[in-house]
N, C-alpha and C positions, 0 to 999 in steps of 0.2 A: 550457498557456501558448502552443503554438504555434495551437492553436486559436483562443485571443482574440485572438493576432497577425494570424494569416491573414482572421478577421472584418473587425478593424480594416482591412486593408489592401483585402480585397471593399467595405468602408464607402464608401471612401476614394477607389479608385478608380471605381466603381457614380457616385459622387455628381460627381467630377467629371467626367466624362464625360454628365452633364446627366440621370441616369435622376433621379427622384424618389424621393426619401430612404423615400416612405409605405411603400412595395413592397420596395426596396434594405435597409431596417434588417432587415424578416423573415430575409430572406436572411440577411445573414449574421449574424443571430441562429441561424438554422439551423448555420450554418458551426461556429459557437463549441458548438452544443448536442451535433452529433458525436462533434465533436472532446473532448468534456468530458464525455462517456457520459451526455447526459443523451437522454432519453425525446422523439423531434424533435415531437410532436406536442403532448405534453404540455408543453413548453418553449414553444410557439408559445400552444397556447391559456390557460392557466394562467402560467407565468412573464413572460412577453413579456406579455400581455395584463393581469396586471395593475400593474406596469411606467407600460406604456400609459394603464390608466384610473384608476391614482392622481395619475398629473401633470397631465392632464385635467381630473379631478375637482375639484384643488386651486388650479388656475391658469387654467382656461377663465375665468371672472367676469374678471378682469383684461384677458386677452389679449380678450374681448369688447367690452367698457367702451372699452379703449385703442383699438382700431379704429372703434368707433362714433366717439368722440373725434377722432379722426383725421379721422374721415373729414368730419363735420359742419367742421369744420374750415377743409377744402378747401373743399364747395360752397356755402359760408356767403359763401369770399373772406377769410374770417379770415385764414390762413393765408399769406396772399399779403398781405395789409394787414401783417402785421408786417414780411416778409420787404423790402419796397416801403419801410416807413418808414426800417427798419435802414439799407437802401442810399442812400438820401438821406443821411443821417445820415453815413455814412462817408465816403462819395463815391467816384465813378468813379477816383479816382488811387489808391485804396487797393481796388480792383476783388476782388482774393482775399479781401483782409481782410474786406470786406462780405456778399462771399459763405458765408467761414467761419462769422461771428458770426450771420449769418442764418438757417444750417442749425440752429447751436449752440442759439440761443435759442430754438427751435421744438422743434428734441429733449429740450430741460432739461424744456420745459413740459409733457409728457409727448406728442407726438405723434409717429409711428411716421416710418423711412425713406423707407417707400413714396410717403408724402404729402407728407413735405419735399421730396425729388427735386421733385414736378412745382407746389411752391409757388417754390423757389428758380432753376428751372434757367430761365425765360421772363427773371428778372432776370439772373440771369449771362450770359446772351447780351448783355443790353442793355451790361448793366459792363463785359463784354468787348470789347464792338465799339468801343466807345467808346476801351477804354483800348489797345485793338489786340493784346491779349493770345490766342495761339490758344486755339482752343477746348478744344485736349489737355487744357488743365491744370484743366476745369471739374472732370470728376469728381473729380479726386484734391483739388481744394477743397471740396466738397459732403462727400466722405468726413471731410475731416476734421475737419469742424462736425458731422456725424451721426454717426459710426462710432466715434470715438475718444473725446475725453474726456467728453462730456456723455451718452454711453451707459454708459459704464464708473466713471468715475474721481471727477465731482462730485460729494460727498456730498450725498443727498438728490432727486438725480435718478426720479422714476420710471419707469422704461425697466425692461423685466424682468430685463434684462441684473443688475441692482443688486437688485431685490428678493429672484428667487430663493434668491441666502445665506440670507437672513434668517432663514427655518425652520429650517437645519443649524443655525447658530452662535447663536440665539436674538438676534438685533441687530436695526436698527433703520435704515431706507434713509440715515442719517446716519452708520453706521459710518465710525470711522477717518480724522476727516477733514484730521488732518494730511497720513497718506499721501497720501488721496483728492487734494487739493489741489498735492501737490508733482506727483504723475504727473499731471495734469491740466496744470499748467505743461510738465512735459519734454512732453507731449504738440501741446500747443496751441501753445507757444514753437517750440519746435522744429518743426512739421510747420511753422509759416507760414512762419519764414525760409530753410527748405528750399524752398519753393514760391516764393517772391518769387527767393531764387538760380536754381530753375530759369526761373523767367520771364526774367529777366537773359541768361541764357545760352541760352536758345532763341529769344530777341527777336535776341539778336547773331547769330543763325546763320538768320538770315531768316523765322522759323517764328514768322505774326503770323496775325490774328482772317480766318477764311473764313467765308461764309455756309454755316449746313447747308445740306443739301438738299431735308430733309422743313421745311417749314415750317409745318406742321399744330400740331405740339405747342406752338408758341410764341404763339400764340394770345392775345389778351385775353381774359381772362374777364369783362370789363366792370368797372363800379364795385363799388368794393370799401368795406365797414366802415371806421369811422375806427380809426385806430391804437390809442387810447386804448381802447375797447371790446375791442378783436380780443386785444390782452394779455393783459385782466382774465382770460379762460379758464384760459391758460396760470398766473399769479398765483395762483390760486384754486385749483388742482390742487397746486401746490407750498406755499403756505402749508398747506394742511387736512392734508397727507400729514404735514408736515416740522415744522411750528409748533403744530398743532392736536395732534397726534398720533394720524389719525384712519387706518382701514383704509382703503390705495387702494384699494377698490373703492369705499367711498363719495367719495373726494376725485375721484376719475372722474367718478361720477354729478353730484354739485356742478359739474364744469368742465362737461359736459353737458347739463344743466337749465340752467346761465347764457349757455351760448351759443345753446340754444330760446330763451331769452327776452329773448337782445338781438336777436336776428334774427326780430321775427312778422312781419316783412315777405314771408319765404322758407319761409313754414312749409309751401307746397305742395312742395317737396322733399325736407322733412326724412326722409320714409319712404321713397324714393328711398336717399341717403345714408345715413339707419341700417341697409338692409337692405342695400345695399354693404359697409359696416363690417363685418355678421355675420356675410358671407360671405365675407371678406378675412380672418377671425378665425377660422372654423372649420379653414382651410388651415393656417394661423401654426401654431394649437395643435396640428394632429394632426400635423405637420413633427416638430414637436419630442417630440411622444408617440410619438412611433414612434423618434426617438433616445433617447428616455427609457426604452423598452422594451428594445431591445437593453442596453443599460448593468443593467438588471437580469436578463437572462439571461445577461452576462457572471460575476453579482455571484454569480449560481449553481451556476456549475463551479468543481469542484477548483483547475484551476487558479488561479483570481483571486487563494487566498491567499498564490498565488508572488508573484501580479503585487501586491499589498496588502506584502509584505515588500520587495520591490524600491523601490519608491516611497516608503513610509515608513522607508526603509534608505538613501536618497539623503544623503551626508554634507552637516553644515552645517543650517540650520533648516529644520522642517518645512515653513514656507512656501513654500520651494526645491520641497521632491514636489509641493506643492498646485499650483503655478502650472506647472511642465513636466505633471501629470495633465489638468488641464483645456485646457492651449493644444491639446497631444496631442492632444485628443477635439474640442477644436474644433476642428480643423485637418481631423481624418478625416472629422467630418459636417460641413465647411460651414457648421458656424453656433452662434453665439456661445450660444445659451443650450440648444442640443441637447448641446454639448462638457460646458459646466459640470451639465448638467440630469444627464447621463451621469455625470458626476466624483462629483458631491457625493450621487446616488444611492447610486451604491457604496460611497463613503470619505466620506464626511461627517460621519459619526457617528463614524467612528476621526479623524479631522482633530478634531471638538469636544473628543473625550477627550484630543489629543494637547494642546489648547490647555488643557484647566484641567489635566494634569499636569505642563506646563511651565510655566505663565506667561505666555504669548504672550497677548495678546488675542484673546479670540474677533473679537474687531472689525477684526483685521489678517487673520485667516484669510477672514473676508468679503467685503474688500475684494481682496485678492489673488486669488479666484477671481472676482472681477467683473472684474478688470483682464485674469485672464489670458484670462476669455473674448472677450475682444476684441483679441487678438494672430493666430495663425494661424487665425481662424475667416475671414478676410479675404483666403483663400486666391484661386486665380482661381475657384472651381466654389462660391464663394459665391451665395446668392439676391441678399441686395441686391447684391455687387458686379455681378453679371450684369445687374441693375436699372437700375442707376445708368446702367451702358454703352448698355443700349437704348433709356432715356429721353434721352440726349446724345447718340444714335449717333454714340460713339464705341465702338472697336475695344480688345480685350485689346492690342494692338502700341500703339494708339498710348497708352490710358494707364494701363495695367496699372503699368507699373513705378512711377510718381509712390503712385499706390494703395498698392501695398505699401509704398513706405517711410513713407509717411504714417499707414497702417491697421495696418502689419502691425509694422513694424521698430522705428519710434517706440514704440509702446504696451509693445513687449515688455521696451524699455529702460525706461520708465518704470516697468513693473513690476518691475523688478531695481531701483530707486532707491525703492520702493515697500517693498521687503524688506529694503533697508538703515536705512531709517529706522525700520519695526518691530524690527530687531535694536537700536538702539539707544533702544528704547523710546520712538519718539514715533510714536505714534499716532495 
Protein backbone atom coordinates (compact mmCIF):
# COMPACT_ATOMS: atom_id res chain seq x y z
CA UNK A 1 0.00 0.00 0.00
CA UNK A 2 2.55 2.52 0.76
CA UNK A 3 4.22 1.55 -2.29
CA UNK A 4 1.18 2.39 -4.76
CA UNK A 5 0.90 5.51 -2.49
CA UNK A 6 4.56 6.67 -2.84
CA UNK A 7 4.08 5.75 -7.07
CA UNK A 8 1.09 7.68 -7.04
CA UNK A 9 2.56 10.62 -5.41
CA UNK A 10 6.33 10.35 -7.78
CA UNK A 11 3.15 10.20 -10.68
CA UNK A 12 1.90 13.19 -9.53
CA UNK A 13 4.60 15.18 -8.64
CA UNK A 14 7.14 13.89 -12.01
CA UNK A 15 4.04 15.15 -14.11
CA UNK A 16 3.50 18.26 -12.72
CA UNK A 17 6.53 19.68 -12.66
CA UNK A 18 6.35 19.33 -16.57
CA UNK A 19 8.63 15.93 -17.02
CA UNK A 20 6.72 13.72 -19.47
CA UNK A 21 4.47 11.20 -18.26
CA UNK A 22 6.28 8.43 -21.33
CA UNK A 23 9.50 8.10 -19.00
CA UNK A 24 7.75 9.28 -15.41
CA UNK A 25 5.02 6.29 -15.50
CA UNK A 26 8.14 3.57 -15.65
CA UNK A 27 9.38 5.17 -12.85
CA UNK A 28 7.19 4.99 -10.63
CA UNK A 29 5.86 1.80 -11.81
CA UNK A 30 9.24 0.85 -10.69
CA UNK A 31 8.55 2.66 -7.30
CA UNK A 32 5.11 0.45 -6.71
CA UNK A 33 7.12 -2.99 -8.13
CA UNK A 34 9.81 -2.67 -5.02
CA UNK A 35 7.87 -1.80 -2.83
CA UNK A 36 5.20 -4.84 -3.73
CA UNK A 37 8.24 -7.50 -4.09
CA UNK A 38 7.82 -7.72 -7.45
CA UNK A 39 10.69 -8.64 -9.88
CA UNK A 40 11.88 -4.59 -11.23
CA UNK A 41 12.76 -5.86 -14.46
CA UNK A 42 10.19 -8.22 -15.05
CA UNK A 43 7.56 -5.74 -13.88
CA UNK A 44 8.87 -3.20 -16.53
CA UNK A 45 9.19 -5.59 -19.39
CA UNK A 46 6.26 -8.06 -18.98
CA UNK A 47 3.66 -6.40 -16.55
CA UNK A 48 4.06 -2.62 -17.55
CA UNK A 49 4.46 -3.51 -21.05
CA UNK A 50 1.68 -5.27 -21.56
CA UNK A 51 -0.44 -2.91 -19.60
CA UNK A 52 1.10 -0.60 -22.22
CA UNK A 53 0.42 -2.51 -25.46
CA UNK A 54 -3.17 -3.66 -24.81
CA UNK A 55 -4.49 -0.08 -24.49
CA UNK A 56 -2.49 0.72 -27.69
CA UNK A 57 -3.54 -2.19 -29.42
CA UNK A 58 -7.27 -1.45 -28.52
CA UNK A 59 -7.61 2.38 -28.81
CA UNK A 60 -4.79 3.44 -31.22
CA UNK A 61 -7.54 3.15 -34.51
CA UNK A 62 -9.54 5.86 -32.65
CA UNK A 63 -7.00 8.12 -31.02
CA UNK A 64 -5.58 7.91 -34.93
CA UNK A 65 -8.83 8.48 -36.93
CA UNK A 66 -9.83 11.42 -34.30
CA UNK A 67 -6.54 13.37 -34.91
CA UNK A 68 -6.51 12.80 -38.54
CA UNK A 69 -10.26 14.32 -38.12
CA UNK A 70 -8.97 16.97 -36.30
CA UNK A 71 -6.67 17.81 -38.04
CA UNK A 72 -8.18 17.90 -41.78
CA UNK A 73 -10.51 19.98 -39.94
CA UNK A 74 -8.26 22.70 -39.24
CA UNK A 75 -6.55 23.10 -42.56
CA UNK A 76 -9.51 22.57 -44.66
CA UNK A 77 -10.88 26.04 -42.53
CA UNK A 78 -13.75 23.84 -41.57
CA UNK A 79 -13.22 24.31 -38.27
CA UNK A 80 -13.04 27.83 -38.17
CA UNK A 81 -16.25 28.12 -40.61
CA UNK A 82 -18.39 26.71 -37.78
CA UNK A 83 -16.67 28.50 -34.92
CA UNK A 84 -16.96 32.11 -37.35
CA UNK A 85 -20.90 31.15 -38.06
CA UNK A 86 -21.63 30.27 -34.21
CA UNK A 87 -20.23 33.76 -33.34
CA UNK A 88 -22.17 35.72 -35.72
CA UNK A 89 -25.11 33.94 -34.75
CA UNK A 90 -24.79 34.88 -30.94
CA UNK A 91 -23.10 38.03 -31.26
CA UNK A 92 -20.50 40.07 -29.80
CA UNK A 93 -22.85 41.12 -26.53
CA UNK A 94 -23.02 37.55 -25.47
CA UNK A 95 -18.99 37.47 -26.32
CA UNK A 96 -18.30 34.07 -23.64
CA UNK A 97 -21.50 32.54 -24.61
CA UNK A 98 -20.32 32.40 -28.40
CA UNK A 99 -17.24 31.37 -27.30
CA UNK A 100 -18.46 28.61 -25.05
CA UNK A 101 -21.00 27.11 -27.71
CA UNK A 102 -18.22 27.32 -30.32
CA UNK A 103 -15.69 25.24 -28.41
CA UNK A 104 -18.91 22.96 -27.37
CA UNK A 105 -20.09 22.23 -30.95
CA UNK A 106 -16.67 21.44 -32.46
CA UNK A 107 -15.89 18.86 -29.40
CA UNK A 108 -19.51 17.18 -29.56
CA UNK A 109 -18.47 16.59 -33.27
CA UNK A 110 -15.83 14.74 -32.39
CA UNK A 111 -12.67 17.02 -32.84
CA UNK A 112 -9.86 17.16 -30.36
CA UNK A 113 -8.78 20.24 -27.90
CA UNK A 114 -5.74 20.85 -29.44
CA UNK A 115 -7.63 21.98 -32.78
CA UNK A 116 -10.46 23.84 -31.09
CA UNK A 117 -7.94 25.94 -29.10
CA UNK A 118 -6.48 27.43 -32.37
CA UNK A 119 -10.07 27.25 -34.36
CA UNK A 120 -11.73 29.35 -31.46
CA UNK A 121 -9.09 31.53 -29.89
CA UNK A 122 -8.37 34.15 -33.41
CA UNK A 123 -12.49 34.53 -32.74
CA UNK A 124 -12.45 35.25 -29.00
CA UNK A 125 -10.07 37.94 -29.42
CA UNK A 126 -12.32 39.51 -31.97
CA UNK A 127 -15.52 38.99 -29.44
CA UNK A 128 -13.39 40.12 -26.93
CA UNK A 129 -12.20 43.46 -28.08
CA UNK A 130 -15.22 44.25 -29.17
CA UNK A 131 -17.09 43.60 -26.11
CA UNK A 132 -13.99 44.89 -24.04
CA UNK A 133 -13.93 41.92 -22.00
CA UNK A 134 -9.99 41.07 -20.78
CA UNK A 135 -8.44 38.63 -22.32
CA UNK A 136 -8.03 36.45 -18.71
CA UNK A 137 -11.29 35.09 -18.92
CA UNK A 138 -10.71 33.50 -22.69
CA UNK A 139 -9.13 30.26 -21.55
CA UNK A 140 -11.46 29.50 -18.83
CA UNK A 141 -14.39 30.02 -21.76
CA UNK A 142 -12.60 27.72 -24.23
CA UNK A 143 -12.28 25.22 -21.26
CA UNK A 144 -15.50 25.06 -20.72
CA UNK A 145 -16.94 24.34 -24.23
CA UNK A 146 -14.11 21.73 -24.56
CA UNK A 147 -13.09 20.42 -21.19
CA UNK A 148 -16.26 20.02 -19.51
CA UNK A 149 -19.53 18.82 -20.71
CA UNK A 150 -19.31 18.01 -24.23
CA UNK A 151 -16.16 15.73 -23.40
CA UNK A 152 -17.68 14.09 -20.45
CA UNK A 153 -21.16 14.32 -19.82
CA UNK A 154 -23.33 14.55 -23.44
CA UNK A 155 -24.46 11.36 -24.23
CA UNK A 156 -23.38 10.22 -27.30
CA UNK A 157 -20.39 12.47 -27.51
CA UNK A 158 -17.31 10.92 -29.14
CA UNK A 159 -14.36 12.09 -27.37
CA UNK A 160 -12.56 9.06 -25.77
CA UNK A 161 -13.12 10.57 -22.72
CA UNK A 162 -16.97 8.78 -23.07
CA UNK A 163 -15.97 5.79 -25.01
CA UNK A 164 -13.46 4.20 -22.99
CA UNK A 165 -16.32 2.84 -20.38
CA UNK A 166 -17.89 1.28 -22.88
CA UNK A 167 -15.58 -2.11 -22.79
CA UNK A 168 -15.83 -2.37 -18.86
CA UNK A 169 -19.66 -1.92 -18.57
CA UNK A 170 -20.58 -3.38 -21.96
CA UNK A 171 -22.72 0.08 -22.96
CA UNK A 172 -22.90 2.15 -25.57
CA UNK A 173 -21.47 6.06 -26.11
CA UNK A 174 -25.38 6.88 -25.21
CA UNK A 175 -25.15 5.59 -21.68
CA UNK A 176 -27.27 7.12 -18.98
CA UNK A 177 -28.48 9.95 -20.54
CA UNK A 178 -30.67 11.29 -17.97
CA UNK A 179 -27.40 11.65 -15.77
CA UNK A 180 -25.38 12.55 -18.87
CA UNK A 181 -27.90 15.53 -19.45
CA UNK A 182 -28.49 16.79 -15.80
CA UNK A 183 -24.25 17.19 -15.28
CA UNK A 184 -24.01 18.51 -18.55
CA UNK A 185 -26.71 21.38 -17.32
CA UNK A 186 -24.89 21.85 -13.56
CA UNK A 187 -21.86 21.98 -15.84
CA UNK A 188 -22.60 24.27 -18.84
CA UNK A 189 -25.40 26.46 -16.57
CA UNK A 190 -23.22 26.99 -14.09
CA UNK A 191 -19.55 27.46 -15.51
CA UNK A 192 -21.39 30.39 -17.80
CA UNK A 193 -22.97 32.42 -15.16
CA UNK A 194 -19.97 31.97 -13.18
CA UNK A 195 -17.96 33.42 -15.97
CA UNK A 196 -20.44 36.24 -17.12
CA UNK A 197 -20.33 37.23 -12.88
CA UNK A 198 -16.67 37.12 -13.12
CA UNK A 199 -16.67 39.45 -16.23
CA UNK A 200 -19.14 41.75 -14.18
CA UNK A 201 -16.80 42.01 -11.41
CA UNK A 202 -13.45 42.40 -13.10
CA UNK A 203 -15.02 44.88 -15.67
CA UNK A 204 -15.95 47.02 -12.25
CA UNK A 205 -12.45 46.72 -11.14
CA UNK A 206 -10.88 48.19 -14.23
CA UNK A 207 -9.51 44.84 -15.88
CA UNK A 208 -10.88 45.29 -19.73
CA UNK A 209 -9.65 43.79 -23.31
CA UNK A 210 -5.48 44.48 -24.06
CA UNK A 211 -3.91 43.70 -27.19
CA UNK A 212 -1.58 40.55 -26.90
CA UNK A 213 1.69 40.90 -27.72
CA UNK A 214 2.45 38.05 -30.06
CA UNK A 215 0.25 38.69 -32.76
CA UNK A 216 1.34 35.79 -35.06
CA UNK A 217 -1.26 33.26 -33.82
CA UNK A 218 -4.14 35.55 -34.75
CA UNK A 219 -3.68 35.44 -38.04
CA UNK A 220 -6.38 34.87 -40.87
CA UNK A 221 -6.20 31.82 -42.39
CA UNK A 222 -8.01 33.34 -45.52
CA UNK A 223 -11.40 32.07 -46.89
CA UNK A 224 -13.04 29.76 -45.21
CA UNK A 225 -15.86 26.72 -46.36
CA UNK A 226 -19.47 27.77 -46.05
CA UNK A 227 -21.08 26.91 -42.90
CA UNK A 228 -23.50 24.46 -44.01
CA UNK A 229 -20.63 22.12 -45.57
CA UNK A 230 -18.11 22.59 -42.64
CA UNK A 231 -20.98 20.95 -40.07
CA UNK A 232 -22.12 18.14 -42.18
CA UNK A 233 -18.44 16.35 -40.94
CA UNK A 234 -19.23 16.94 -37.50
CA UNK A 235 -23.35 15.61 -38.33
CA UNK A 236 -22.16 12.72 -39.88
CA UNK A 237 -19.71 11.41 -37.21
CA UNK A 238 -22.35 11.70 -34.56
CA UNK A 239 -25.32 10.42 -36.37
CA UNK A 240 -23.30 6.97 -37.69
CA UNK A 241 -21.78 6.59 -34.15
CA UNK A 242 -25.15 7.45 -32.07
CA UNK A 243 -28.18 6.75 -34.60
CA UNK A 244 -26.63 4.44 -37.03
CA UNK A 245 -25.06 2.35 -34.28
CA UNK A 246 -21.99 2.05 -36.26
CA UNK A 247 -18.08 1.42 -34.58
CA UNK A 248 -16.33 4.95 -34.17
CA UNK A 249 -13.72 3.91 -36.06
CA UNK A 250 -15.92 3.71 -39.12
CA UNK A 251 -18.09 6.97 -38.23
CA UNK A 252 -14.40 8.55 -38.16
CA UNK A 253 -13.61 7.35 -41.52
CA UNK A 254 -17.15 8.56 -42.88
CA UNK A 255 -16.57 12.33 -41.25
CA UNK A 256 -13.16 11.93 -43.13
CA UNK A 257 -13.82 10.78 -46.52
CA UNK A 258 -16.71 13.68 -46.47
CA UNK A 259 -14.50 16.32 -45.60
CA UNK A 260 -11.89 14.87 -48.80
CA UNK A 261 -14.49 15.28 -50.67
CA UNK A 262 -16.18 18.50 -50.03
CA UNK A 263 -12.77 20.21 -50.00
CA UNK A 264 -10.97 18.86 -53.82
CA UNK A 265 -10.05 22.17 -53.99
CA UNK A 266 -7.34 21.58 -51.16
CA UNK A 267 -6.46 18.34 -51.82
CA UNK A 268 -2.67 19.47 -52.20
CA UNK A 269 -2.60 19.55 -48.44
CA UNK A 270 -4.46 16.79 -47.44
CA UNK A 271 -1.16 14.58 -46.87
CA UNK A 272 0.38 17.59 -45.17
CA UNK A 273 -2.55 17.40 -42.51
CA UNK A 274 -3.09 13.63 -42.39
CA UNK A 275 0.51 13.15 -41.68
CA UNK A 276 0.18 16.05 -38.85
CA UNK A 277 -2.85 14.21 -37.41
CA UNK A 278 -0.59 10.76 -37.19
CA UNK A 279 1.77 12.34 -35.55
CA UNK A 280 -0.18 14.24 -33.04
CA UNK A 281 -1.86 10.76 -32.40
CA UNK A 282 1.02 8.60 -31.79
CA UNK A 283 2.10 11.11 -28.76
CA UNK A 284 -1.97 11.08 -27.41
CA UNK A 285 -1.93 7.31 -27.33
CA UNK A 286 1.60 6.41 -25.85
CA UNK A 287 0.61 9.49 -22.98
CA UNK A 288 -1.96 7.52 -22.05
CA UNK A 289 -0.25 3.93 -22.62
CA UNK A 290 2.23 4.47 -20.33
CA UNK A 291 -0.56 5.60 -17.59
CA UNK A 292 -2.30 2.53 -18.62
CA UNK A 293 0.72 0.64 -17.85
CA UNK A 294 1.53 1.74 -14.65
CA UNK A 295 -2.20 1.07 -13.40
CA UNK A 296 -1.50 -2.55 -14.27
CA UNK A 297 1.51 -2.94 -12.48
CA UNK A 298 -0.22 -1.27 -9.69
CA UNK A 299 -3.07 -4.12 -10.39
CA UNK A 300 -0.04 -6.61 -9.60
CA UNK A 301 1.18 -6.11 -6.20
CA UNK A 302 -0.18 -7.41 -3.05
CA UNK A 303 -1.02 -4.58 -2.06
CA UNK A 304 -3.89 -3.37 -4.50
CA UNK A 305 -6.15 -5.87 -2.79
CA UNK A 306 -5.95 -3.42 0.37
CA UNK A 307 -6.29 -0.64 -1.98
CA UNK A 308 -9.53 -2.72 -4.08
CA UNK A 309 -11.07 -3.20 -0.25
CA UNK A 310 -10.70 0.42 0.58
CA UNK A 311 -12.42 1.71 -2.31
CA UNK A 312 -15.03 -0.71 -2.67
CA UNK A 313 -15.51 -0.31 1.20
CA UNK A 314 -16.22 3.42 0.75
CA UNK A 315 -19.81 3.72 2.59
CA UNK A 316 -22.90 4.71 0.45
CA UNK A 317 -23.13 3.55 -3.34
CA UNK A 318 -20.48 2.22 -5.33
CA UNK A 319 -20.53 4.94 -7.54
CA UNK A 320 -19.15 7.11 -4.74
CA UNK A 321 -15.43 4.62 -5.01
CA UNK A 322 -15.83 4.80 -8.87
CA UNK A 323 -15.73 8.47 -9.07
CA UNK A 324 -13.13 9.45 -5.91
CA UNK A 325 -10.89 6.25 -7.94
CA UNK A 326 -10.75 7.81 -11.16
CA UNK A 327 -10.76 11.65 -10.31
CA UNK A 328 -7.77 10.38 -7.84
CA UNK A 329 -5.79 8.89 -10.97
CA UNK A 330 -6.72 11.76 -12.87
CA UNK A 331 -5.73 14.18 -10.91
CA UNK A 332 -2.05 12.16 -10.34
CA UNK A 333 -1.53 11.78 -14.26
CA UNK A 334 -2.78 14.83 -15.53
CA UNK A 335 -5.17 13.52 -17.80
CA UNK A 336 -8.58 12.58 -18.08
CA UNK A 337 -8.45 9.41 -19.93
CA UNK A 338 -4.68 8.08 -18.46
CA UNK A 339 -6.84 8.60 -14.76
CA UNK A 340 -9.86 6.52 -15.83
CA UNK A 341 -7.70 4.24 -18.39
CA UNK A 342 -5.72 3.44 -14.94
CA UNK A 343 -9.21 2.99 -12.78
CA UNK A 344 -11.18 0.90 -14.99
CA UNK A 345 -7.91 -1.20 -15.80
CA UNK A 346 -7.66 -2.30 -12.48
CA UNK A 347 -11.44 -2.09 -10.96
CA UNK A 348 -13.51 -2.35 -13.92
CA UNK A 349 -14.36 -5.80 -13.83
CA UNK A 350 -15.04 -5.60 -10.02
CA UNK A 351 -17.16 -2.24 -10.62
CA UNK A 352 -19.21 -4.49 -13.67
CA UNK A 353 -19.75 -7.24 -11.08
CA UNK A 354 -20.72 -4.78 -8.33
CA UNK A 355 -23.29 -3.35 -10.76
CA UNK A 356 -25.20 -6.59 -11.92
CA UNK A 357 -24.97 -7.69 -8.10
CA UNK A 358 -26.68 -4.56 -7.01
CA UNK A 359 -28.81 -3.28 -9.46
CA UNK A 360 -27.16 -0.22 -10.32
CA UNK A 361 -26.98 0.24 -13.97
CA UNK A 362 -24.02 -0.55 -15.85
CA UNK A 363 -24.99 2.54 -17.72
CA UNK A 364 -24.59 4.83 -14.48
CA UNK A 365 -21.10 3.17 -13.62
CA UNK A 366 -20.17 4.41 -17.25
CA UNK A 367 -21.10 7.58 -17.05
CA UNK A 368 -19.83 8.39 -13.63
CA UNK A 369 -16.16 7.35 -14.65
CA UNK A 370 -16.59 9.66 -17.85
CA UNK A 371 -17.70 12.57 -15.58
CA UNK A 372 -15.13 11.78 -13.08
CA UNK A 373 -12.51 11.70 -15.52
CA UNK A 374 -12.81 15.20 -16.09
CA UNK A 375 -12.83 16.75 -12.67
CA UNK A 376 -9.04 16.79 -11.23
CA UNK A 377 -7.56 15.62 -14.45
CA UNK A 378 -7.74 19.70 -15.00
CA UNK A 379 -5.30 20.01 -12.60
CA UNK A 380 -2.58 22.95 -13.26
CA UNK A 381 0.26 20.10 -14.78
CA UNK A 382 -2.53 19.30 -17.28
CA UNK A 383 -1.31 18.94 -21.21
CA UNK A 384 -4.30 20.82 -22.52
CA UNK A 385 -4.53 23.09 -19.55
CA UNK A 386 -0.85 24.16 -20.27
CA UNK A 387 -2.09 24.25 -24.00
CA UNK A 388 -4.77 26.42 -23.89
CA UNK A 389 -2.39 28.87 -21.55
CA UNK A 390 0.25 29.09 -24.47
CA UNK A 391 -2.07 29.37 -27.26
CA UNK A 392 -3.73 32.67 -25.32
CA UNK A 393 -0.47 33.59 -23.69
CA UNK A 394 -1.98 33.61 -20.77
CA UNK A 395 -0.27 32.90 -17.51
CA UNK A 396 -1.27 30.08 -14.58
CA UNK A 397 -1.84 33.76 -12.16
CA UNK A 398 -3.73 35.14 -14.46
CA UNK A 399 -6.36 32.36 -15.44
CA UNK A 400 -5.70 29.28 -13.69
CA UNK A 401 -8.20 29.88 -11.04
CA UNK A 402 -11.48 30.72 -13.60
CA UNK A 403 -10.07 27.11 -15.21
CA UNK A 404 -10.53 25.36 -12.15
CA UNK A 405 -13.72 26.25 -11.10
CA UNK A 406 -15.05 25.96 -14.46
CA UNK A 407 -13.01 22.52 -15.37
CA UNK A 408 -12.22 21.33 -12.10
CA UNK A 409 -15.07 22.28 -9.42
CA UNK A 410 -18.12 22.44 -11.46
CA UNK A 411 -17.72 18.94 -13.07
CA UNK A 412 -16.97 17.37 -9.84
CA UNK A 413 -20.33 18.75 -8.54
CA UNK A 414 -22.08 17.79 -11.24
CA UNK A 415 -20.84 14.38 -10.88
CA UNK A 416 -22.17 14.18 -7.17
CA UNK A 417 -25.72 15.37 -8.72
CA UNK A 418 -24.92 12.72 -11.30
CA UNK A 419 -24.84 9.92 -8.45
CA UNK A 420 -27.84 11.23 -6.97
CA UNK A 421 -29.94 10.70 -9.64
CA UNK A 422 -28.51 7.14 -10.36
CA UNK A 423 -29.49 6.52 -6.48
CA UNK A 424 -32.75 7.34 -7.25
CA UNK A 425 -32.94 5.43 -10.41
CA UNK A 426 -33.04 7.82 -13.12
CA UNK A 427 -30.73 7.00 -15.35
Amino acid sequence: MFGIILGLIVLMVLAYMGWSIIWVAPIAAGVVAIFGGLNLLDAYTDTYMSGFVGFAQQWFPVFLLGAIFGKLMEDTGMARSVAMALSRFIGTKRAILSVVVSAAILTYGGVSLFVVVFAVYPLSLTLFREANITRKLIPPAIALGALTFTMTALPGTPQIQNLIPITSFETTATAAPVMGLAAAAVMGVGGYFYLRWREKKMSAQGEIFTEPKDKKIVEDNGKTPLFLLSILPLIVVLVTLNIFGWDIVIALISGIVLILLLNMDKWRGYVKAMNAGASGSVLAIINTSAAVGFGTVVQNVPGFDRLTELLLGVRGSPLISEAIAVNILAGATGSASGGMGIALEALGEQYYQLALETGISPEAFHRVASLSSGGLDALPHNGAVLTLLAVTGMTHKDSYKDIFVVAVAIPILATVVAIVLASMGLV
